[in-house]
ChimeraX commands (.cxc) that place a marker at each C-alpha (Angstrom):
marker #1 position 55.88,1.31,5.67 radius 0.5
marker #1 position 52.37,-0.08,6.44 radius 0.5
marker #1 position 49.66,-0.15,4.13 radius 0.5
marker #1 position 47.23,1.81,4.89 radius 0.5
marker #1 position 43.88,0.22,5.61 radius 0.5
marker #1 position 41.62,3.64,5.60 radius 0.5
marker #1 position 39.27,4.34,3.40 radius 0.5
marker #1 position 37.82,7.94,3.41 radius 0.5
marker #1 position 33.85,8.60,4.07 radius 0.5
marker #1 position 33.83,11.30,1.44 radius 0.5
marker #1 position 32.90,13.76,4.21 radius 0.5
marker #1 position 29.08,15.16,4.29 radius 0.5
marker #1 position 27.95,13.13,1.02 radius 0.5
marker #1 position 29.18,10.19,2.59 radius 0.5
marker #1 position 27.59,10.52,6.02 radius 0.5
marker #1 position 24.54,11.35,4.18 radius 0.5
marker #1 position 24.28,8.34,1.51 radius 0.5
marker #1 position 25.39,5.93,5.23 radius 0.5
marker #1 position 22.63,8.06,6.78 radius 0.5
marker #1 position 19.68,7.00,4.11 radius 0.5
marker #1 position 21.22,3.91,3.91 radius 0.5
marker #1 position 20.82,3.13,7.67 radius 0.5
marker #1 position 16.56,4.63,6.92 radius 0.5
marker #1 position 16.02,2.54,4.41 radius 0.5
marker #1 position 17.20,-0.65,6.00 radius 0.5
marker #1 position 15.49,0.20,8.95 radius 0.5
marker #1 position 12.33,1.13,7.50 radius 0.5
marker #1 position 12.44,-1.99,5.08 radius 0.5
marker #1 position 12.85,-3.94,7.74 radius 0.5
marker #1 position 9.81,-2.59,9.75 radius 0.5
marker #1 position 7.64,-2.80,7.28 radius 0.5
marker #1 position 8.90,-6.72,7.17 radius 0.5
marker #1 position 8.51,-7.09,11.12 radius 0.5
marker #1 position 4.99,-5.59,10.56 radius 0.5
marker #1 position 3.75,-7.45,7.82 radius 0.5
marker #1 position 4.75,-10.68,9.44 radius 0.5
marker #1 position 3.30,-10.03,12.88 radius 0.5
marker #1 position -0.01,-8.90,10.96 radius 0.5
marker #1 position -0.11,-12.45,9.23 radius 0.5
marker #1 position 1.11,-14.45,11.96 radius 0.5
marker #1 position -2.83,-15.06,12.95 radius 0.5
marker #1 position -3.70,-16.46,9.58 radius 0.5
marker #1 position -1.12,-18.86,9.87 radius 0.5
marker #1 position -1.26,-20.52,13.29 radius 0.5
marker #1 position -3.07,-23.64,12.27 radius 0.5
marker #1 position -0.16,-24.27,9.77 radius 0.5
marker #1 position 1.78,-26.60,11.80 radius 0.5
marker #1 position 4.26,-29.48,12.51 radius 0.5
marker #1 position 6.65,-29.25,15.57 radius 0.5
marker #1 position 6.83,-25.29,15.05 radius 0.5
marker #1 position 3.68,-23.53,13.61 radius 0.5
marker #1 position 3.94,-21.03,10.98 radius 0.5
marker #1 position 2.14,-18.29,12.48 radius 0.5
marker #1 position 5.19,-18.77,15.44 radius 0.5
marker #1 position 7.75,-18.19,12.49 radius 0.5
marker #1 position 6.43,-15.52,11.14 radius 0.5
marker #1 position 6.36,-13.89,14.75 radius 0.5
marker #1 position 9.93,-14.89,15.05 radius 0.5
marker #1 position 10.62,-13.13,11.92 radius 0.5
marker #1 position 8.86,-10.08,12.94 radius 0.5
marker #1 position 10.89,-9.65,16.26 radius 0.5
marker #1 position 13.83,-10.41,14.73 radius 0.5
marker #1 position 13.33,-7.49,12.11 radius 0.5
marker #1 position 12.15,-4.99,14.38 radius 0.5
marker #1 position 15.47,-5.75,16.55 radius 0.5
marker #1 position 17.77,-6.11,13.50 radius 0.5
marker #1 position 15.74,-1.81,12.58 radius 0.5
marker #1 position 16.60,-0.53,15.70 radius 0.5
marker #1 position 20.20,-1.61,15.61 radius 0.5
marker #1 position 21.06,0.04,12.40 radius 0.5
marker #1 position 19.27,2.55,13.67 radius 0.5
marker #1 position 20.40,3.13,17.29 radius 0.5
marker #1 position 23.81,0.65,17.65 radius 0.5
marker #1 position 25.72,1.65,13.99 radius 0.5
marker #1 position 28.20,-1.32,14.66 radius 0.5
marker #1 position 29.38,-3.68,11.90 radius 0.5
marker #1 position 27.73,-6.32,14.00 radius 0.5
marker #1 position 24.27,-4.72,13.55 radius 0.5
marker #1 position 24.69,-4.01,10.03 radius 0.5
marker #1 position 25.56,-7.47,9.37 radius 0.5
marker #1 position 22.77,-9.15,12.01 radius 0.5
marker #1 position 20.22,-6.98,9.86 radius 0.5
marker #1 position 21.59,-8.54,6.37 radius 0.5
marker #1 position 21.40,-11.63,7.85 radius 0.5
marker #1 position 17.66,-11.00,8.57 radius 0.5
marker #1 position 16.70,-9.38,5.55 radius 0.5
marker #1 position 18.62,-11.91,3.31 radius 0.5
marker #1 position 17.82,-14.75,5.29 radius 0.5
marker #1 position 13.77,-13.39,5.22 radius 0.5
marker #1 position 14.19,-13.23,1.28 radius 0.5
marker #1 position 15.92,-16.20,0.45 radius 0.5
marker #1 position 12.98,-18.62,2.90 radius 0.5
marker #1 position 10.05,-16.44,1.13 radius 0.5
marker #1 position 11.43,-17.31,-2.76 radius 0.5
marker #1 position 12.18,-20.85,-1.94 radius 0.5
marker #1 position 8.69,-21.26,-0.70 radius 0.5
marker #1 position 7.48,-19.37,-3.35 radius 0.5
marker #1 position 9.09,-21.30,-6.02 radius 0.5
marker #1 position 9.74,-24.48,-4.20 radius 0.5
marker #1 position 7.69,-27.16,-2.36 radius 0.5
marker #1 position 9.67,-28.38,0.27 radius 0.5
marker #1 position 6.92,-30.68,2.08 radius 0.5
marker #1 position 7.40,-29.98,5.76 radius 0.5
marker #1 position 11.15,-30.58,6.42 radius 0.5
marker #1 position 11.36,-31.69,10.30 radius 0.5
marker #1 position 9.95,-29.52,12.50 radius 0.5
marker #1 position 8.96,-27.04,9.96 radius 0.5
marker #1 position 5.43,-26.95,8.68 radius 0.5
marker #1 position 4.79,-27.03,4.55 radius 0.5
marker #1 position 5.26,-23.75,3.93 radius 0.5
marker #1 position 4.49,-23.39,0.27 radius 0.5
marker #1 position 2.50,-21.23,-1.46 radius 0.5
marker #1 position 3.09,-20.20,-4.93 radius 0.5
marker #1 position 1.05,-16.86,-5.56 radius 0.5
marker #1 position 2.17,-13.66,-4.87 radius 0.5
marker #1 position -0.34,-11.97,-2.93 radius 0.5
marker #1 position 0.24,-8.23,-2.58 radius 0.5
marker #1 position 1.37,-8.54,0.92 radius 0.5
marker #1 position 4.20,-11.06,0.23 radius 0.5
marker #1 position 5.36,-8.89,-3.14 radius 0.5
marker #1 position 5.57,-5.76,-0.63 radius 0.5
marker #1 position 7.80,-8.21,2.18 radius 0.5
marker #1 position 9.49,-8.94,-0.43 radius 0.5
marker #1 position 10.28,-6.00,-1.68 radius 0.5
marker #1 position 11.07,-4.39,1.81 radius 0.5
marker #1 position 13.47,-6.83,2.46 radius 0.5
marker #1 position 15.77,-6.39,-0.77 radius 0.5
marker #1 position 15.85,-3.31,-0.48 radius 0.5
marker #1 position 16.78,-3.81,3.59 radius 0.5
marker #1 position 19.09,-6.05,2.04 radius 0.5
marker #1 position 20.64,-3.86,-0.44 radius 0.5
marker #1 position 20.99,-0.82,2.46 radius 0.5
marker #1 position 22.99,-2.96,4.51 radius 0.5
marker #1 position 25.29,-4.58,1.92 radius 0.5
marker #1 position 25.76,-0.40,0.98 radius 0.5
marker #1 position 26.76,-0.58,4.80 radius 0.5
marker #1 position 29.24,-2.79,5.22 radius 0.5
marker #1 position 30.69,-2.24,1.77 radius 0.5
marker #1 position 31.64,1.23,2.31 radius 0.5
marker #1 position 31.97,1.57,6.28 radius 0.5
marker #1 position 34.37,3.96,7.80 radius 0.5
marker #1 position 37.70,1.99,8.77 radius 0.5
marker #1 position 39.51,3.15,11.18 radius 0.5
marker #1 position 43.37,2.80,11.40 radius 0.5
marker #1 position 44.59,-0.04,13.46 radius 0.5
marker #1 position 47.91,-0.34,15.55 radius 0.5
marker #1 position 49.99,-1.69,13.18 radius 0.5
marker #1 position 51.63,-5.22,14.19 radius 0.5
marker #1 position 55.42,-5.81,13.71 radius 0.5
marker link #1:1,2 radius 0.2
marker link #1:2,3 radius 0.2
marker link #1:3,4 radius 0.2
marker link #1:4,5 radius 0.2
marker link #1:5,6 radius 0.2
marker link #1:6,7 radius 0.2
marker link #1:7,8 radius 0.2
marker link #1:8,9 radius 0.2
marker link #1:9,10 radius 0.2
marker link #1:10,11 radius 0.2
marker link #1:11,12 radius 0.2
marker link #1:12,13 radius 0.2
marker link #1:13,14 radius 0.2
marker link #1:14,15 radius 0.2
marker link #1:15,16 radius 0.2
marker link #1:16,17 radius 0.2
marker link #1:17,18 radius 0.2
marker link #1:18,19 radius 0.2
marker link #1:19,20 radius 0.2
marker link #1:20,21 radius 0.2
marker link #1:21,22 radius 0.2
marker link #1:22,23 radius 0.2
marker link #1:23,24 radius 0.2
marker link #1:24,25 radius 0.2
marker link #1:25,26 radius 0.2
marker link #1:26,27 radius 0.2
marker link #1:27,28 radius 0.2
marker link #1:28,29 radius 0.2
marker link #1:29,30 radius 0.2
marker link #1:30,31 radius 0.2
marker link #1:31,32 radius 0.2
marker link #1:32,33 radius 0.2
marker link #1:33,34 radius 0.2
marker link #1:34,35 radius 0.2
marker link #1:35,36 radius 0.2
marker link #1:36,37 radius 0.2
marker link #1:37,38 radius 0.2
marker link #1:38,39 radius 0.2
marker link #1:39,40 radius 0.2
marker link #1:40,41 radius 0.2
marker link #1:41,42 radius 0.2
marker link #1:42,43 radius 0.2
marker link #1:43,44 radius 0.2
marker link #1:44,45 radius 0.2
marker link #1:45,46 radius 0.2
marker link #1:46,47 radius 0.2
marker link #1:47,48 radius 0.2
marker link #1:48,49 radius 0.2
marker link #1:49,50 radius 0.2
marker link #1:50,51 radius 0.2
marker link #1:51,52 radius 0.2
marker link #1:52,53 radius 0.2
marker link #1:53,54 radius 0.2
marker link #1:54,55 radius 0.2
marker link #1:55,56 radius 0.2
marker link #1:56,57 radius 0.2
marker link #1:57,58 radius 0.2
marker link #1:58,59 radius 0.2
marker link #1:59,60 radius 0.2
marker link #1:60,61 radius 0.2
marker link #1:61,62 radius 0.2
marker link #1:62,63 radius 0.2
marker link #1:63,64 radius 0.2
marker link #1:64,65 radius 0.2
marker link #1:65,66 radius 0.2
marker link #1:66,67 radius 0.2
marker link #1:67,68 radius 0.2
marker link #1:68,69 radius 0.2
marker link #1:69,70 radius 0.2
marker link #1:70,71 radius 0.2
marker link #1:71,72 radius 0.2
marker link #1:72,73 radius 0.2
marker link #1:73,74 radius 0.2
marker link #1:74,75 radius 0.2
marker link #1:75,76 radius 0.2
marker link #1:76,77 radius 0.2
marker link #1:77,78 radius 0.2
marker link #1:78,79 radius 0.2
marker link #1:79,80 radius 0.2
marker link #1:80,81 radius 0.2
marker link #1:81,82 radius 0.2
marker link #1:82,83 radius 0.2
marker link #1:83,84 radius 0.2
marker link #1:84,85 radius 0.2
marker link #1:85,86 radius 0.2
marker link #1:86,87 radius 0.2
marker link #1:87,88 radius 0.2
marker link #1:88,89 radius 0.2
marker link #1:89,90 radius 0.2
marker link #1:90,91 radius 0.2
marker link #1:91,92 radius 0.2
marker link #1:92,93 radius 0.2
marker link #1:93,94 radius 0.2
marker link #1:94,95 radius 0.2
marker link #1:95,96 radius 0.2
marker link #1:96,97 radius 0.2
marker link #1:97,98 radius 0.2
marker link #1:98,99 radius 0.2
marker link #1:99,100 radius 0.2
marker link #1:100,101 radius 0.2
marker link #1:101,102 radius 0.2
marker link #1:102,103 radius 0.2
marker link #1:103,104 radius 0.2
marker link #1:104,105 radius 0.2
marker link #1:105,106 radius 0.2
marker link #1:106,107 radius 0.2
marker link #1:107,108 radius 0.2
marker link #1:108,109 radius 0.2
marker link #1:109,110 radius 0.2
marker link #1:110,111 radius 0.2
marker link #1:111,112 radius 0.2
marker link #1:112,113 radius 0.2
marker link #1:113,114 radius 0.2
marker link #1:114,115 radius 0.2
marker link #1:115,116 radius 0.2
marker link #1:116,117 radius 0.2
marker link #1:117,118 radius 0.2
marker link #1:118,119 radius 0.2
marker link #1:119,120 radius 0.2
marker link #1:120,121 radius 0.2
marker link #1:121,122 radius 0.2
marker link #1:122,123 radius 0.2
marker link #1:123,124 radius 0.2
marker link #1:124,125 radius 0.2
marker link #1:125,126 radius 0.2
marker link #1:126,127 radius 0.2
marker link #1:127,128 radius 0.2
marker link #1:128,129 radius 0.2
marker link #1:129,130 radius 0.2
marker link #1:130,131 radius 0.2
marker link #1:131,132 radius 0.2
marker link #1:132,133 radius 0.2
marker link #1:133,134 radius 0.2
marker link #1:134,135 radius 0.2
marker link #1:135,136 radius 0.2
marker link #1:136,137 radius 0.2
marker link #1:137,138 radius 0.2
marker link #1:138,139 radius 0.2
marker link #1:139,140 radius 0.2
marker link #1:140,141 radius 0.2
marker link #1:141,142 radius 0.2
marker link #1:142,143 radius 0.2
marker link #1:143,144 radius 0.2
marker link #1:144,145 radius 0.2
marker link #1:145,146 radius 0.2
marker link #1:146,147 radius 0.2
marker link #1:147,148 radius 0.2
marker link #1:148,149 radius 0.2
view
């Protein structure tokens, strides 16, 4: 006999705790796309081959796209595109918090080692858009495969 590979949503708690999940990835991830498209301005004479004020706008469309798919698409895809963001949005802000990289090819110098009230709310947007979606994917509904032979 098969294993099987189900595991149960827990019914109406579970849809509901997937449900605020889903919210508060999207809206920490808004509040990420907005801050960054807000402070793209301030940082378009940062430069090298790609300006930071063009990052930060690249950040900011990629968050609003990576909110509406957890919002609207619920695939594992999305989930995992908008952890990708969020993390990937985290993990750039600390290192250039906490690290002076220089400007490594076509990336400007990026550092800045003060946390301004702005970056401490990005920041804190994205973990917790990056805590929602690992809550996502951990505990997403699997649904029972044909069974191979």
């Amino acid at each position: 006999m098969a294993p099987d590979n189900s595991v149960p949503e827990h019914g109406r708690a579970g849809r509901a705790a997937r449900g605020i999940a889903r919210l508060l990835a999207a809206a920490g991830l808004a509040v990420d796309a907005y801050l960054h498209a807000r402070l793209a301005g301030r940082y378009d004479e940062v430069t090298a081959t790609l300006g930071q004020g063009l990052l930060f706008r690249i950040d900011a469309a990629l968050a609003a796209l990576a909110a509406l798919l957890v919002l609207a698409w619920r695939r594992p895809a999305g989930d995992t595109f908008a952890w990708l963001v969020a993390a990937g949005g985290l993990a750039l802000l600390l290192l250039y918090t906490y690290v002076d990289l220089g400007a490594p090819g076509p990336l400007p110098d990026m550092y800045e080692p003060g946390w301004s009230g702005e970056k401490k709310l990005a920041a804190l947007a994205q973990a917790v858009a990056v805590l929602a979606t690992v809550f996502l994917l951990l505990t997403r509904p699997r649904v029972l495969g044909r069974h191979r032979r």
